[in-house]
TORVEXKOL-47755 format. One record per residue: residue in one letter; z, y, x of N, C-alpha, C in turn. Coordinates in steps of 0.001 Angstrom, whole numbers, plus 500000, padded with zeros to 6 digits. Last residue first. Example, Ala and Ser with C-alpha at 12.3 -4.5 7.8 and 13.67 -1.06 7.14 Angstrom:
# residues 2
S507080497750512850507140498940513670507870500030512900
A507800494310513190507800495500512300507800496700513200
# end
This chain:
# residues 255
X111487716220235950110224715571236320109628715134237713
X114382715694234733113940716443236183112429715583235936
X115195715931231364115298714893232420114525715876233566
X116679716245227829115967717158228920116497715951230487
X117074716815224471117241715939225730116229716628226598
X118381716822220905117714717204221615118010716745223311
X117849715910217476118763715315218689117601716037220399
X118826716556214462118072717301215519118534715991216436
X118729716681210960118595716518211991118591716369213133
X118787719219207803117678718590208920119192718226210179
X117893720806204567118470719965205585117638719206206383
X117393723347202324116853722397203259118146721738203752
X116537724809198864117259724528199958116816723501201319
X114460726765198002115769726333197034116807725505198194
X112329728783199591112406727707199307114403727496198542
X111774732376198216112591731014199334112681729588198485
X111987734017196122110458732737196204110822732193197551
X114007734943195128113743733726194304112456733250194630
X116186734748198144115684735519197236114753734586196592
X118179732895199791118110734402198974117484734600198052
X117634729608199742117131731068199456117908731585199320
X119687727438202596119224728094201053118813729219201034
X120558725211204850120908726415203953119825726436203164
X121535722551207746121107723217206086120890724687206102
X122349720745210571122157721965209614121736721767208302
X123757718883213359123169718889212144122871720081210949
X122715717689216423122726718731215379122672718372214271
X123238716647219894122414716188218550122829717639217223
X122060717147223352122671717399222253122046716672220780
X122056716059226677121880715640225695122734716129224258
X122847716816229620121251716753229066121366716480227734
X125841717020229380125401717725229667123727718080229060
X126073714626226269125980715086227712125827716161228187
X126849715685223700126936714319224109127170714397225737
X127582718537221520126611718320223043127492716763223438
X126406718649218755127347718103219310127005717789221040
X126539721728216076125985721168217291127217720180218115
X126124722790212784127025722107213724126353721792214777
X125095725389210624124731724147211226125945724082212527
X123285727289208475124359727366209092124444726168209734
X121277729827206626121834728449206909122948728755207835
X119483731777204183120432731810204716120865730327205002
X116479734143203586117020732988203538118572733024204344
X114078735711201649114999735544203394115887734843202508
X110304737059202094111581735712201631112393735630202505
X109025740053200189110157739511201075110809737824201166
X106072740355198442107519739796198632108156739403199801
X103208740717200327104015740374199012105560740313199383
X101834741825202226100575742391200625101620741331200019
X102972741331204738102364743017204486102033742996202857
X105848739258204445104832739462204233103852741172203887
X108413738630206164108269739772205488106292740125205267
X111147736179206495109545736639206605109038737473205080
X114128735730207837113411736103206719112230736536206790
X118052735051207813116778735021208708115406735212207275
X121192734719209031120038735053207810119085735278208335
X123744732208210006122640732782210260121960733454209002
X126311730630211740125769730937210548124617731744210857
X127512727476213945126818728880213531126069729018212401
X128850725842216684128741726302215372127760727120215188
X129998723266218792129793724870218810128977724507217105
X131294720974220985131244721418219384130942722986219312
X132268720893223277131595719642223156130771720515221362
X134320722568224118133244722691224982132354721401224765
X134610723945220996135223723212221796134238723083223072
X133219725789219260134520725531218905135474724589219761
X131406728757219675132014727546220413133308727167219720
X129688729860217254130722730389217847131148728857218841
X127201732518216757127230731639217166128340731417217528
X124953734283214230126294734589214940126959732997215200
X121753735518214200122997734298214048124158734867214898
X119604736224212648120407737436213167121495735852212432
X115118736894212349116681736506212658117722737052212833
X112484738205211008114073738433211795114508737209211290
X109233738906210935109777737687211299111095738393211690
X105876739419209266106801740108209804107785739160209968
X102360737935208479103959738122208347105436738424209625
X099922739498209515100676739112209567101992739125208778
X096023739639207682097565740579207828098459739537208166
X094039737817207616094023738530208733095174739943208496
X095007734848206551094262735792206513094551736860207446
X094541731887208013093685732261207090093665733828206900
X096453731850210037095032731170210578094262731452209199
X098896732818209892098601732311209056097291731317209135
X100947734657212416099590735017211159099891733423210687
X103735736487212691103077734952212950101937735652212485
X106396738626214710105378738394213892104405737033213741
X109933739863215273108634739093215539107047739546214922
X112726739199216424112249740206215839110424739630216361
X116149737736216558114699737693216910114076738784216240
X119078737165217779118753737956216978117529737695217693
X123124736367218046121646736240218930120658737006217875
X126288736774219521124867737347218872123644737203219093
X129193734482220236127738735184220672127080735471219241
X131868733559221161131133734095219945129998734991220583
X133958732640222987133734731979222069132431732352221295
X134262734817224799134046733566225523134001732619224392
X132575737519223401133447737048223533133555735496224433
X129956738003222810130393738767222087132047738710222797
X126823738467224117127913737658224194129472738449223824
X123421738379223075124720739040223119125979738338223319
X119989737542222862121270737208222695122153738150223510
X116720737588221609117473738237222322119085737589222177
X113220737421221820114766737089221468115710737471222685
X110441738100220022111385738861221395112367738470221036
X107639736415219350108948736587219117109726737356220186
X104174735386217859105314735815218542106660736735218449
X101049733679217408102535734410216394103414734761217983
X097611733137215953099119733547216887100279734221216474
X095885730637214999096848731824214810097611732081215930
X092074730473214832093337730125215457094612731042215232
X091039729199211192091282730231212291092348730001213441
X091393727939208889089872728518209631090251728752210675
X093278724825209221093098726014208800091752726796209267
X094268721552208223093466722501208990093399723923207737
X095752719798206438096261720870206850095743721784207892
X094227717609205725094570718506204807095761720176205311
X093204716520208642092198717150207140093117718133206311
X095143717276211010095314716283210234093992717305209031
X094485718771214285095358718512212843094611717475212008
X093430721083215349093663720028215963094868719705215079
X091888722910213923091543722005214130092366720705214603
X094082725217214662093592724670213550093079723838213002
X096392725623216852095178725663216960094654724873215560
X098107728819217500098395727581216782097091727210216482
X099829730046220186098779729897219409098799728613218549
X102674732166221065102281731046220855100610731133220083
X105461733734223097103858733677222246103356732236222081
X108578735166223883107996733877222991106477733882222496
X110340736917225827109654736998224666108788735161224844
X113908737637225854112923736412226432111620737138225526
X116884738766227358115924739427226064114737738081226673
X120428739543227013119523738650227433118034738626226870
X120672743119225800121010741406226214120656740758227114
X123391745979227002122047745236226549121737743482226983
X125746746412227342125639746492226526123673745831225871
X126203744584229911126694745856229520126644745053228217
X123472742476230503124329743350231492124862744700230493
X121660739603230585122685740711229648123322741499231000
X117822739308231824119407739255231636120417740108231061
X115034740144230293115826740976231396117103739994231066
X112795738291230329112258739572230659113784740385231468
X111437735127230508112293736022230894112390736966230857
X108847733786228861109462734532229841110323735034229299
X107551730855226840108236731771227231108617732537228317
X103884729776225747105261729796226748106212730879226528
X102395726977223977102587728632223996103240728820225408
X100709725950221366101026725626221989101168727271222528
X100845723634218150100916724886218888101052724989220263
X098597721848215895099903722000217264099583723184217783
X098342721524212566098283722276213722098935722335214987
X100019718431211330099988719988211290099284720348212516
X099440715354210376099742716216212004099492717749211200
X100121714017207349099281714170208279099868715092209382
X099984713492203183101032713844204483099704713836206070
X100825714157200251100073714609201250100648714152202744
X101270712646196976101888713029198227100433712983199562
X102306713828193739101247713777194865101512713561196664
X104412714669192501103720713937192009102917713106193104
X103689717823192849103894717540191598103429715618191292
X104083717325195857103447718362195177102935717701193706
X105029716675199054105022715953197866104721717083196625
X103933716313202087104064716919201268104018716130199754
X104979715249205428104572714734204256104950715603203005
X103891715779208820105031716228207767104183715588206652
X104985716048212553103980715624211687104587715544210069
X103896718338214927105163717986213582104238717255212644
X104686720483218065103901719166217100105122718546216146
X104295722404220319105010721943219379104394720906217866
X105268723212223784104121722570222812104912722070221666
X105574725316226542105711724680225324104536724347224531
X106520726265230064105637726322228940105979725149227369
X108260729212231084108563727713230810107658727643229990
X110010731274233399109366730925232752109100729819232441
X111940731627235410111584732836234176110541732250233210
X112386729879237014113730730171236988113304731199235629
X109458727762236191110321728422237329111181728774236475
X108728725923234509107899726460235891108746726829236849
X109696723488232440109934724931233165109578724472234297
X108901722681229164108481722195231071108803723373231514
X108769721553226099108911722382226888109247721982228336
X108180720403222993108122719738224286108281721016225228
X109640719505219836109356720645220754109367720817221987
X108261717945217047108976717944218254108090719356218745
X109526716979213596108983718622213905109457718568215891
X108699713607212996109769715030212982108776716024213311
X108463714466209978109301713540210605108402712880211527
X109328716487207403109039716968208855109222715395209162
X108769717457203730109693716079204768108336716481206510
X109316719010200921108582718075202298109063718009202822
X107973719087197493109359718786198393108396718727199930
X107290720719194319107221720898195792108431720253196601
X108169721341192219106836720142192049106665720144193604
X110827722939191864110287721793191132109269720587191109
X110699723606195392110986724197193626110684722613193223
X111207723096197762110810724212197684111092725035196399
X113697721129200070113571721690198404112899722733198117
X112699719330203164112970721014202250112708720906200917
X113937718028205648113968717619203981113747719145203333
X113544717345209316113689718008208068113023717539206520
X114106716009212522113984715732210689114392716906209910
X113333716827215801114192717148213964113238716501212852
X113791717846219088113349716859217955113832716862216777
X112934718706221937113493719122220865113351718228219610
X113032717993225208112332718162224018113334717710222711
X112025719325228167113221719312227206112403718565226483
X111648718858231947111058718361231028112515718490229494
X111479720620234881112835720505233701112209719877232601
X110934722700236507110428721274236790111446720120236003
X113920724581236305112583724363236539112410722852237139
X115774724942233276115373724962234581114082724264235388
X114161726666230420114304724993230782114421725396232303
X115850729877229495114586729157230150115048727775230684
X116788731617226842116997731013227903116075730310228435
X117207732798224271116288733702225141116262732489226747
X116517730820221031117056731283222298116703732106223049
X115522731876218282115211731171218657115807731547220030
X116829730440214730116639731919215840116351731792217279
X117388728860213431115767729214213030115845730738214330
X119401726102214808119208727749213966117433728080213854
X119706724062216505119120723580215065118798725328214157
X116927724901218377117717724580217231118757724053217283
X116461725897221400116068726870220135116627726240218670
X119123725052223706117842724663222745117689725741221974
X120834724180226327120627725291226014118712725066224838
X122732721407228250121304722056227741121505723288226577
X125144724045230523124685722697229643122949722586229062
X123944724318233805124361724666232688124170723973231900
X124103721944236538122551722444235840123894723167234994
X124364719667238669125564720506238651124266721856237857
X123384716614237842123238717617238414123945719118238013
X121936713220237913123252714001237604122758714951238446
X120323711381236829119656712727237019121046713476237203
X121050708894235402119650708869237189120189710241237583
X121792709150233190122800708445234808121965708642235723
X119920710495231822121235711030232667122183710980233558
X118536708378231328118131709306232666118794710178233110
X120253706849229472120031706273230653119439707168232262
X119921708512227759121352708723228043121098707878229691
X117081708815227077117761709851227710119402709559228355
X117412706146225954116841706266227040117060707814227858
X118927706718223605119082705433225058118353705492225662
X117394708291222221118525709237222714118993707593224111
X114751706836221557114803708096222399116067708605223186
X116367705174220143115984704438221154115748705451222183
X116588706958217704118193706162218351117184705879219427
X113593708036217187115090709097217546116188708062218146
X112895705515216009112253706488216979113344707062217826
X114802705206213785114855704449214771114361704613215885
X113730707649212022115135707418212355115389706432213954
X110648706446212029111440707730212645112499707681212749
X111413704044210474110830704450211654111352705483212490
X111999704819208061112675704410208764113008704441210554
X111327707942205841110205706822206916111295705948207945
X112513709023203296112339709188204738111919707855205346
# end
């Protein structure tokens, strides 16, 4: 891992801690899409700058490792339903030996609101995104622009334990059948500073194999604006990657 980056991330979180003393405000805590792979239904309050940030390490197999550093996730809320995003990662592939590294495709997208929990039904957001192909690094351009999207949803199970759950689809920017996309975390507060959660989650290719997977991860909210994270997990099934770990420190300031 690149030092840098590590040190990137400490100076980032002193300066968020510093705009927290500017920015006090009676807001819900921050509310992020990681460290879980499931992705929230909630919206950045408005005129709300977040961004999401992670190191990741993935074990694919034997001749395959890679390294995220990092994977950021910039998001701006418009209003009380909606919020736009951008996601950029820059990553190093290691492949028998070989190492690749460069900007991935940035994406860029927004979320809405669609309905709040009431009863028995959730909180529901949907999620679209495009992922533009060109705008990347040589070895990781693709032909095509992709789009992918998500309907998330969360459940509150208890004043400790929530359900959250995605249901989706991505493409690929190369071929023209999508892979199919669930989530399904079960989230639990363990203190009003410490919350938890396990998760299975899994992409369902039209012309191969199923890969689903399973993690789990700690969250430490610092400030109100300011959380850090740490996670893992592992395949299911035998063409999931073998295992990961990652990361996170996430922050949000009034623009």
């Amino acid at each position: 891992m690149k030092y840098y980056n590590v040190a990137t991330l400490f100076v980032v979180a002193c300066m968020a801690m510093g705009i927290e003393r500017l920015y006090g405000q009676d807001l819900p805590s921050i509310q992020t899409d990681r460290p879980d792979q499931t992705e929230c239904p909630f919206i950045v309050p408005k005129n709300y700058v977040q961004m999401e940030n992670g190191l990741t390490f993935e074990h694919t197999n034997k001749l395959l490792r890679s390294f995220s550093l990092p994977t950021m996730l910039t998001k701006f809320g418009v209003n009380d339903h909606f919020e736009l995003r951008l996601i950029t990662e820059y990553s190093m592939l290691q492949t028998d030996g070989i190492k690749t590294s460069g900007l991935v495709p940035i994406t860029a997208g927004f979320k809405v609101n669609i309905a709040q929990e009431k009863g028995i039904l959730p909180t529901t957001s949907f999620i679209g995104h495009l992922t533009f192909p060109r705008l990347a690094s040589e070895p990781f351009r693709s032909d095509f622009v992709a789009p992918s999207f998500r309907f998330t949803m969360q459940h509150s199970l208890s004043k400790t334990f929530t359900l959250g759950y995605n249901l989706g689809a991505e493409w690929d920017g190369q071929l023209p059948a999508p892979t199919y996309i669930y989530t399904l975390t079960l989230g639990r507060s363990i203190s009003e500073k410490f919350s938890s959660y396990i998760e299975v989650y899994g992409f369902l290719p039209e012309a191969s194999k199923g890969d689903h997977r399973f993690d789990g991860g700690i969250s430490y909210l610092i400030t109100p604006n300011i959380l850090i994270d740490i996670s893992g997990g592992f395949g299911i099934t035998d063409n999931a990657p073998k295992h990961y770990a990652a990361l996170g420190l996430s922050y949000r300031w009034k623009n």
